[in-house]
C-alpha positions in Angstrom: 0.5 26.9 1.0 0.6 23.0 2.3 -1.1 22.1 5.0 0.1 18.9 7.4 -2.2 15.8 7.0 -3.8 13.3 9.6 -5.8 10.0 9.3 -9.5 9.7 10.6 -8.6 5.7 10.8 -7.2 3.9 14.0 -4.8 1.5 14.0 -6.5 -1.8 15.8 -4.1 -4.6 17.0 -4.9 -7.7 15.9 -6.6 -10.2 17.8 -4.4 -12.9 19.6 -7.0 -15.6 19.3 -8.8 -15.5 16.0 -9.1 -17.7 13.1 -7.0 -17.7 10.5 -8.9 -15.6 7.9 -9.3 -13.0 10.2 -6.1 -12.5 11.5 -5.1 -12.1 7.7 -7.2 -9.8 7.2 -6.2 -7.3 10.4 -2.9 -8.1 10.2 -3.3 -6.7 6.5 -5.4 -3.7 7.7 -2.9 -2.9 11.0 -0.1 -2.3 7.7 -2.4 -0.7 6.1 -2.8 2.6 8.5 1.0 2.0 9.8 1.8 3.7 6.0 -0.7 6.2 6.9 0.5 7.3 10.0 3.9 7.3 9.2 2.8 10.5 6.6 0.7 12.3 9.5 1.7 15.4 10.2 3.3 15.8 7.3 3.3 18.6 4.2 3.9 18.3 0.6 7.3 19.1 0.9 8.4 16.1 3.3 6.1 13.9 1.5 8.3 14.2 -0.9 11.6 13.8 0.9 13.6 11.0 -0.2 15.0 8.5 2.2 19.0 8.8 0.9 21.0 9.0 -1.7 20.9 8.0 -4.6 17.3 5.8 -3.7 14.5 8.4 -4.4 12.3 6.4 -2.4 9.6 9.2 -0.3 6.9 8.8 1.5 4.1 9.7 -1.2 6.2 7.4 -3.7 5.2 4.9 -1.1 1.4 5.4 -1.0 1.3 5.5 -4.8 3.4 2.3 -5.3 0.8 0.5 -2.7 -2.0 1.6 -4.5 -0.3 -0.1 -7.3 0.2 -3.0 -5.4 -2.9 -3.4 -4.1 -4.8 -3.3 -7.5 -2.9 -5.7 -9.3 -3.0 -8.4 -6.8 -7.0 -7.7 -6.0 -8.6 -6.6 -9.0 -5.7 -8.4 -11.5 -4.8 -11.7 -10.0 -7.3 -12.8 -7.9 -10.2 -11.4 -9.8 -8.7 -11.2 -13.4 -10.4 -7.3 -14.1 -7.4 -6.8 -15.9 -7.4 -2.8 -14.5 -4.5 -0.7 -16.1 -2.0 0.8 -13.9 -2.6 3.7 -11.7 0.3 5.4 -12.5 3.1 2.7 -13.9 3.9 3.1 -17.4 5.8 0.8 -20.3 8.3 3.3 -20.2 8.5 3.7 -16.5 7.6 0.9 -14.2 8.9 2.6 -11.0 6.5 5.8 -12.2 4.2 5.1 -9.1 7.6 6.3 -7.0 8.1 9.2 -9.1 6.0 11.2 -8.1 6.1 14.8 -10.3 4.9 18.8 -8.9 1.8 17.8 -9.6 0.9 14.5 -7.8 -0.6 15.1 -4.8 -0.8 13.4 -1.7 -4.8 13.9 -1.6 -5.1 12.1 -4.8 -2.6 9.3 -4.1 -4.3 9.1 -0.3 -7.8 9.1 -2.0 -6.8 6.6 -5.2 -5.2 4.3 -2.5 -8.0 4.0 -0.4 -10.5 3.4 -2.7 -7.6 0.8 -4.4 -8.2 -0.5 -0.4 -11.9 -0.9 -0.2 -12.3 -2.7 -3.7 -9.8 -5.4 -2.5 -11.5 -5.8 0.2 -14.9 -6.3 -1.2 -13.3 -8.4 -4.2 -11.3 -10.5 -0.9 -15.2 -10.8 1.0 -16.2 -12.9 -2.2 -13.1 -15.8 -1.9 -12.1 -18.3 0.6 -9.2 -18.5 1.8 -8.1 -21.8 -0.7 -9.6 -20.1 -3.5 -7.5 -19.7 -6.7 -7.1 -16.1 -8.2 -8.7 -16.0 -12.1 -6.1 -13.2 -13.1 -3.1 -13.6 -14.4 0.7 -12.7 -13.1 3.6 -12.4 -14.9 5.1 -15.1 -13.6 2.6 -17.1 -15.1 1.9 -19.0 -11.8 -1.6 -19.0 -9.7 -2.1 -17.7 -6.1 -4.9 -18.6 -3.8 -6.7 -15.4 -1.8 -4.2 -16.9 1.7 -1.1 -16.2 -0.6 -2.0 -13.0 -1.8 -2.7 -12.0 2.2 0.4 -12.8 3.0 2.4 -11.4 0.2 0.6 -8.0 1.0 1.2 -8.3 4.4 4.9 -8.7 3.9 4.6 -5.9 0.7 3.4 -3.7 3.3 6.2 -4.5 6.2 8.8 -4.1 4.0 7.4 -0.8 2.7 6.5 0.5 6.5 10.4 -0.4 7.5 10.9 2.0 4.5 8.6 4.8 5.9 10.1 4.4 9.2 13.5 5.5 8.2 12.3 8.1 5.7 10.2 9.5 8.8 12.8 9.5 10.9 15.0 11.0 8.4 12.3 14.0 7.8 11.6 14.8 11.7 13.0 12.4 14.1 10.0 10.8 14.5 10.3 7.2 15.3 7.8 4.3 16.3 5.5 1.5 15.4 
């Protein structure tokens, strides 16, 4: 049996007069419980709907592949931990997106979140100019206001995603 999920977390607006910092930092956090409202309500099954042919693009391949995100970015390049993947292997990169039978959306819910609240305690520790210790692929260096922004457009991009795969799965449409 599957049972439909909801989110204890409200989405807050940001503030239309704050400093920079913080209006990074909830404009980060406002994408952050857009993904997790657009799976509300939702079983396994449509979790696991993909958005259309041939993309196999679903929902929980979306909370999975931000969980992803958000550890190599926090824990990898701006803190250098050097964390493994969560679910991304050598021989598939994409494997956060494939989700299998047995990949559930409590795990990948509960992995991202906690994913979630170390970046934020690594992020409390940096200023905003501060360059990451980790290192990229690329080879380059990113201050903490570069990675804000590249998750807050990660995340806009991905929630433009879940909108349509929402939609697709029950009509359901919305910020």
């Amino acid at each position: 049996m599957t049972t439909e999920r909801t989110e204890s977390v409200p989405r807050v607006d940001p503030a239309t007069t704050t400093g920079e910092r913080e209006a990074l930092e909830q404009w980060l956090d406002f994408h952050r419980v857009t993904l997790a409202m657009k799976c509300e309500g939702l079983d396994d099954a449509q979790l696991r709907t993909p958005s259309a042919p041939p993309s196999d693009l679903n929902l929980l391949g979306l909370v999975r592949h931000m969980a992803e995100v958000e550890r190599g970015w926090f824990r990898n390049v701006l803190a250098g931990e050097k964390a493994p993947w969560i679910y991304s292997t050598e021989a598939d990169r994409d494997r956060d997106i494939h989700a299998t039978d047995q990949d559930t959306y409590e795990k990948a819910h509960a992995t991202w979140q906690a994913e979630i609240t170390h970046a934020r305690t690594l992020a409390a520790g940096w200023d905003l100019d501060d360059l990451g210790v980790g290192e990229h692929r690329s080879g380059e260096t990113f201050n903490l206001r570069w990675i804000y922004l590249h998750m807050i457009e990660e995340y806009a991009r991905h929630n433009g995603h879940a909108d349509l795969i929402r939609e697709r799965i029950d009509g359901a449409t919305g910020d």
